[in-house]
FILOVEX-347764 format. One record per residue (C-alpha): x, y negated, z. Coordinates in Angstrom, 2 decimals. Each point is the difference from the previous one (the first is absolute). Example, Ala and Ser with C-alpha at 12.3 -4.5 7.8 and 13.67 -1.06 7.14 Angstrom:
<rs>
+---------+---------+---------+
!       u !       v !       w !
+---------+---------+---------+
!   12.30 !    4.50 !    7.80 !
!    1.37 !   -3.44 !   -0.66 !
+---------+---------+---------+
</rs>
This chain:
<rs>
+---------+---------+---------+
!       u !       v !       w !
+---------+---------+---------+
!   41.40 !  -15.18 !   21.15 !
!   -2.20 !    2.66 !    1.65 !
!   -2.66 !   -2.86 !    1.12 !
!    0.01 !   -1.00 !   -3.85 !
!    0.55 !    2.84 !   -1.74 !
!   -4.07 !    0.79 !    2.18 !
!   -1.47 !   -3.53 !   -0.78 !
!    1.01 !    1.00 !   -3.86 !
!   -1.76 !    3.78 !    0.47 !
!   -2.59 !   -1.42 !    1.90 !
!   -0.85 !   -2.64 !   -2.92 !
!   -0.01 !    2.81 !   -2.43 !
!   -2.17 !    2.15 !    1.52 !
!   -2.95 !   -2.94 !    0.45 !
!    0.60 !   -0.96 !   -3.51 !
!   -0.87 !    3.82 !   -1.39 !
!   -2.55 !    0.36 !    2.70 !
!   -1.81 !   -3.59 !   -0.68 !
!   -3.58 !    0.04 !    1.14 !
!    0.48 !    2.67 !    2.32 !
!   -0.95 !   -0.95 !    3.74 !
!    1.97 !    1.08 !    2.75 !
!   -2.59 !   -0.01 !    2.59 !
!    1.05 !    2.99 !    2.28 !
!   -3.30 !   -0.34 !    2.52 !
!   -1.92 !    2.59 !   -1.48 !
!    0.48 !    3.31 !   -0.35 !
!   -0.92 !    2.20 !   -2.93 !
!   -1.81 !    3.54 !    0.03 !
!    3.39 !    1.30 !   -1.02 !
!    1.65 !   -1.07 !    3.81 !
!    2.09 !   -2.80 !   -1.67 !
!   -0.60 !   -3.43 !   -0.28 !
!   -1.91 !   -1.63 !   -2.67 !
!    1.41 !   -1.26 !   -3.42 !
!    2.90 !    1.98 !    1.34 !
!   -0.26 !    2.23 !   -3.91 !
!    1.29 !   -1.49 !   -2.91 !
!   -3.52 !   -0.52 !   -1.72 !
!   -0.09 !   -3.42 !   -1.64 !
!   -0.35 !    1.35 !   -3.87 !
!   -1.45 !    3.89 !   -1.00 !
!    0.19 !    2.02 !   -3.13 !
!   -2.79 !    2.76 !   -0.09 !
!   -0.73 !    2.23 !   -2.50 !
!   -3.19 !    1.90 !    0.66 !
!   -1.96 !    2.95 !   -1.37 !
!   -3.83 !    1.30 !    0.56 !
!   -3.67 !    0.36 !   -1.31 !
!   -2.04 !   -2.64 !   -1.49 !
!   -4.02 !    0.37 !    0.63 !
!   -2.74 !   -1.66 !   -2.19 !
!   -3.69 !   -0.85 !    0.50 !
!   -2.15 !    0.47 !   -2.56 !
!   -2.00 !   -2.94 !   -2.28 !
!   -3.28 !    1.61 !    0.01 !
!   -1.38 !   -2.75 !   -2.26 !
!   -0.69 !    0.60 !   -3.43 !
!    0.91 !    3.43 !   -1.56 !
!    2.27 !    0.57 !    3.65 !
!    3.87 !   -0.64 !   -0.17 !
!    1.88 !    2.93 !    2.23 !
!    3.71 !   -0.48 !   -0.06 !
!    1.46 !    3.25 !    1.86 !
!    2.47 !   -0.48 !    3.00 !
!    3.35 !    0.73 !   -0.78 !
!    3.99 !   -0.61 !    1.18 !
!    1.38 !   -4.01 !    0.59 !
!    3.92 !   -0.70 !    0.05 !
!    1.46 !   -3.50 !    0.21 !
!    2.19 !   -2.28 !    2.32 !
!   -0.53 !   -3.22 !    1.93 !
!    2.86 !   -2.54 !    1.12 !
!   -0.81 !   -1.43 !    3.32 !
!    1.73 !   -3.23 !    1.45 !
!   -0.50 !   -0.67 !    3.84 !
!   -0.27 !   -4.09 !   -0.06 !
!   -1.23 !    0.35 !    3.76 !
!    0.12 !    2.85 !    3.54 !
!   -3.49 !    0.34 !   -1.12 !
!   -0.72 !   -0.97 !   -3.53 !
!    1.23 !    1.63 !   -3.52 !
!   -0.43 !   -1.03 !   -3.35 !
!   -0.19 !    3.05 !   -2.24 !
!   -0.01 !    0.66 !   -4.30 !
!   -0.92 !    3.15 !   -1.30 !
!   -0.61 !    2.42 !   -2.84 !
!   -1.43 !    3.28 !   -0.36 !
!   -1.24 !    2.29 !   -3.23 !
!   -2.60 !    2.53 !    0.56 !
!   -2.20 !    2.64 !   -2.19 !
!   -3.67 !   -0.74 !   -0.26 !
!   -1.78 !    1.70 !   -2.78 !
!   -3.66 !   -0.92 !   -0.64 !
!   -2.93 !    2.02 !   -1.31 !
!   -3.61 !   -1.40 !   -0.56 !
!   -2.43 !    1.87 !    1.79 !
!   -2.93 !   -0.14 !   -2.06 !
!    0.16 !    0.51 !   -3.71 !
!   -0.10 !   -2.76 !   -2.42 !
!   -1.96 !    1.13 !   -2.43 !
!   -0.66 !    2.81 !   -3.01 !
!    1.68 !    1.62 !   -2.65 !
!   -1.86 !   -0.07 !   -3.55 !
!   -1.48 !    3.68 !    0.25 !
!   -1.31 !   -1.49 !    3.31 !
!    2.27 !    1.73 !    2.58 !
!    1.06 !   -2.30 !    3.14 !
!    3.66 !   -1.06 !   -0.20 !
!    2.47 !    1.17 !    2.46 !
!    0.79 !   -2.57 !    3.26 !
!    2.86 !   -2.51 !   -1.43 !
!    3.18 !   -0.16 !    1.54 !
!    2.97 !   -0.93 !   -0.14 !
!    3.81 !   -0.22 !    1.84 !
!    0.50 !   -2.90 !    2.17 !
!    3.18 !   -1.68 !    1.60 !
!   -0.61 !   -2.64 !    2.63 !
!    2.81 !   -2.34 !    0.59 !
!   -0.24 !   -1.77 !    3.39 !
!    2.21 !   -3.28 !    1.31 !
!   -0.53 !   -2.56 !    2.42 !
!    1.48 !   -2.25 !    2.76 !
!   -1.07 !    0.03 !    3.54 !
!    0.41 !   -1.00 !    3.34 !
!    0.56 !    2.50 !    2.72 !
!   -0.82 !   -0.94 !    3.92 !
!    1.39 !    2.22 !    2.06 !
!   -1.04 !    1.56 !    3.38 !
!    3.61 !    0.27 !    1.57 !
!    2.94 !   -2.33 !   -0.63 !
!    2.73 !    0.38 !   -2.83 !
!    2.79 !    2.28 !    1.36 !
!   -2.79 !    2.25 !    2.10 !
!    0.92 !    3.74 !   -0.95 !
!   -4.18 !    0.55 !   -0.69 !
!   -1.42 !   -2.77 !   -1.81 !
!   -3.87 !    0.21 !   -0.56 !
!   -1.23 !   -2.31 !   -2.22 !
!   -3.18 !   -1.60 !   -1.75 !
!   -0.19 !   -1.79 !   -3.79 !
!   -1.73 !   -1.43 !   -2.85 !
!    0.85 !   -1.59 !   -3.72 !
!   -1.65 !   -0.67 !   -3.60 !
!    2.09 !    1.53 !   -2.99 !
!   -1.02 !    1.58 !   -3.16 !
!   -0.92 !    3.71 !   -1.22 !
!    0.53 !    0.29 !   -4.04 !
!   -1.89 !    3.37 !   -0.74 !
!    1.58 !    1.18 !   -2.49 !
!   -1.52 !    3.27 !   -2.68 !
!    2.70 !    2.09 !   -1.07 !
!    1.39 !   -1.00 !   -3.47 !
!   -1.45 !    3.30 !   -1.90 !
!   -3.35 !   -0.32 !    1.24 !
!    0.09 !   -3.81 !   -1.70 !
!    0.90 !    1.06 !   -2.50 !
!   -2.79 !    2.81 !   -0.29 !
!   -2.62 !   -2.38 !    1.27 !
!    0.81 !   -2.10 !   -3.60 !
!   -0.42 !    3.25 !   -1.85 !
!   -2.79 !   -0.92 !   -2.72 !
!   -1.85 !    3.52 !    0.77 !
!    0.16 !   -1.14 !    4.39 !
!   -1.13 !   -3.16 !   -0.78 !
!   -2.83 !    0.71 !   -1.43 !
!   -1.07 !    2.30 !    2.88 !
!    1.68 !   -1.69 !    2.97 !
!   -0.09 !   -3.66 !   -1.31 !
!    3.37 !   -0.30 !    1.84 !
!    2.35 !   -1.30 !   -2.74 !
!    0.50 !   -2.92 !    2.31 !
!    1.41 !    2.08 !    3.11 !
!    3.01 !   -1.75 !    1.15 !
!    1.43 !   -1.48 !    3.26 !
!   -1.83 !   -1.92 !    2.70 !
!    1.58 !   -2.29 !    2.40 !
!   -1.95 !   -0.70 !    3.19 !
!    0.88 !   -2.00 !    3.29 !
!    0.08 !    2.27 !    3.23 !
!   -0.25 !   -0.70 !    3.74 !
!    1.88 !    2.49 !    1.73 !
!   -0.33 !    0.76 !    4.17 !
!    1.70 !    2.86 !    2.50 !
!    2.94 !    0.65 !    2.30 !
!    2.40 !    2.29 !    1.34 !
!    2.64 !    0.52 !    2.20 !
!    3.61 !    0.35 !   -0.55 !
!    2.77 !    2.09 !    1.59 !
!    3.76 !   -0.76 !    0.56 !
!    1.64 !    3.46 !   -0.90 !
!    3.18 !   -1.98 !    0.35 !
!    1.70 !   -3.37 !    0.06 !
!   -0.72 !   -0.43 !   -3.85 !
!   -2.41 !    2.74 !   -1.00 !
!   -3.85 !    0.42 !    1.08 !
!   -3.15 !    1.88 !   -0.68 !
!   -3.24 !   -2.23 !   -1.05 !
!   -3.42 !    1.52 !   -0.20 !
!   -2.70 !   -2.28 !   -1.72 !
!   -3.60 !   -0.03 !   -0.76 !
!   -1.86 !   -2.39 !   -2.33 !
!   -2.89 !   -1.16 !   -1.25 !
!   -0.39 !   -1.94 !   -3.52 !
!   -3.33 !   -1.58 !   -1.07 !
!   -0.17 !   -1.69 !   -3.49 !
!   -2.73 !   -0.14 !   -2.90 !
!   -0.28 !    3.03 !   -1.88 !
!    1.99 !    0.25 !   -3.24 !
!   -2.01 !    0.14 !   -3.46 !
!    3.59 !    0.99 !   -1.66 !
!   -1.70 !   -2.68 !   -3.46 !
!   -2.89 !    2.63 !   -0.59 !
!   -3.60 !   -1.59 !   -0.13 !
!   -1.55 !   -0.95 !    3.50 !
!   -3.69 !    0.60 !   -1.51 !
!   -2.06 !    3.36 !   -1.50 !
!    0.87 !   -0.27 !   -3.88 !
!    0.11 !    3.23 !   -1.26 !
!    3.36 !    1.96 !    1.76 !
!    2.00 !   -0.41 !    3.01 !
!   -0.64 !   -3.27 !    1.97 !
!    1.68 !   -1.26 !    3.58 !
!   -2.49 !   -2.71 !    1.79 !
!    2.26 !   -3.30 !    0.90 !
!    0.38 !   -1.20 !    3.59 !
!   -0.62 !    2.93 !    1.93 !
!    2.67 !    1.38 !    2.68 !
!    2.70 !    2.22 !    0.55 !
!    1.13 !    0.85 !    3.00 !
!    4.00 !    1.98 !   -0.13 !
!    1.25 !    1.42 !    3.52 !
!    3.77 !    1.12 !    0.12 !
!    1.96 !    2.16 !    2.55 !
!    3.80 !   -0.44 !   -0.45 !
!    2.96 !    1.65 !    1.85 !
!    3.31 !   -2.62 !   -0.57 !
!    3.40 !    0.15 !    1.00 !
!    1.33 !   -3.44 !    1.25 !
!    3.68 !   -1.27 !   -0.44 !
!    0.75 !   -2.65 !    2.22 !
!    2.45 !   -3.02 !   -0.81 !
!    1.40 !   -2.66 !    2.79 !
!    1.86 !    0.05 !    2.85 !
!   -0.60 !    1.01 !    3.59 !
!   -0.46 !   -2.63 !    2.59 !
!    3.33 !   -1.78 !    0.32 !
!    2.03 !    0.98 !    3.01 !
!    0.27 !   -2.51 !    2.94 !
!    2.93 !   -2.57 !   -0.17 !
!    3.15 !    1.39 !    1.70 !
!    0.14 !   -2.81 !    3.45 !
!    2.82 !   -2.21 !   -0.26 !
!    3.24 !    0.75 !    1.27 !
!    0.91 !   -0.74 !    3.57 !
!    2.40 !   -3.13 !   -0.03 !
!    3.83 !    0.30 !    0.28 !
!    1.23 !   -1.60 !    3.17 !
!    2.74 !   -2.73 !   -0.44 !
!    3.39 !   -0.17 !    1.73 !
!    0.06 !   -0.67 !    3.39 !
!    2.05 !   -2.68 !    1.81 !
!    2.80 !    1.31 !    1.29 !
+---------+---------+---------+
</rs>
């Protein structure tokens, strides 16, 4: 019974923990062994700022740098490879920097703007520097999502405003979808068997969005088509980890019972 009652634990414990190696060689900078942490799929939610280059194109699109929060799901298919879908929401408002044009009496119009939410997702790879189960995991990756810039619904709404329009020309304002490659790393911390600290930096590089307004001089506000935008994000996350440590070693078999003797 004891012999079985291990075979059945031991079975468990492979089945939870499927894909993770049990390689014991190496040695992680923690001073265990490597995929020795129960790492195989993460949780993070993550907080920190968002920075924007400018499109100096046109009449110059400046979107100011503000907060990002969002989460990623992370699922360990190798020791060294991730697979990794994410979301985030950040704050980008935008303000032309020249003036579009004149009021009747001939006074310049004040710089257009307008408030801005970005809304970020993707699904990447991650190749990391040290094996799954390390307790300091450096790593490297790269993806292609989306970014839907999104104006806040008010300032639609004012952009349609007859008296706007016929300043601005922006009754068209509205959302713009656009396909982003994003680029960074980080390194993450084991805090704990199940619990970790992540610490990311990223790069995002897409066309610029025209958010449906004209993308040529005709009068009011205008946003040149095809140019880029280059995003940069610095996020602090805190990891849950799900599996199960490495499985212990099987228990050896028991010594055989000796049979009667002749007497």
């Amino acid at each position: 019974k004891p012999v079985s009652s291990a075979v059945v634990g031991a079975i468990l414990c492979l089945g939870t923990a499927y894909g993770q190696n049990t390689n014991t060689t190496k040695t992680n900078s923690g001073g265990g062994n490597s995929d020795e942490l129960p790492d195989l799929v993460e949780v993070t939610p993550f907080g920190g700022v968002a920075l924007y280059g400018d499109v100096n194109s046109g009449l110059g699109v400046h979107m100011a740098n503000g907060g990002v929060a969002g989460a990623s799901v992370t699922f360990n298919v190798t020791r060294w490879v991730g697979i990794q879908a994410w979301f985030d929401w950040s704050r980008g408002n935008v303000e032309f920097k020249t003036p579009s044009g004149l009021y009747p009496d001939g006074t310049i119009l004040p710089n257009y703007s307008f408030h801005n939410y970005d809304y970020n997702w993707g699904i990447d790879p991650i190749f990391y520097l040290r094996p799954r189960g390390s307790r300091i995991q450096p790593y490297l990756q790269v993806g292609v999502g989306g970014i839907q810039f999104t104006p806040d619904g008010s300032d639609k709404s004012a952009a349609r405003n007859p008296s706007s329009d016929a300043l601005f020309h922006t009754a068209n304002l509205n959302d713009n979808l656009q396909v982003a490659l994003n680029y960074g790393g980080g390194i993450k911390f084991h805090l704990t068997d199940h619990i970790g600290l992540q610490f990311d930096a990223r790069g995002f590089w897409s066309r610029n969005p025209t958010w449906d307004l004209p993308n040529y001089p005709d009068g009011g506000v205008y946003v040149p088509a095809k140019q880029k935008l280059n995003q940069f994000q610095g996020t602090v996350g805190l990891v849950f980890y799900f599996g199960e440590k490495k499985c212990p070693p099987m228990p050896p078999a028991p010594a055989p019972i000796a049979g009667p003797t002749a007497g």
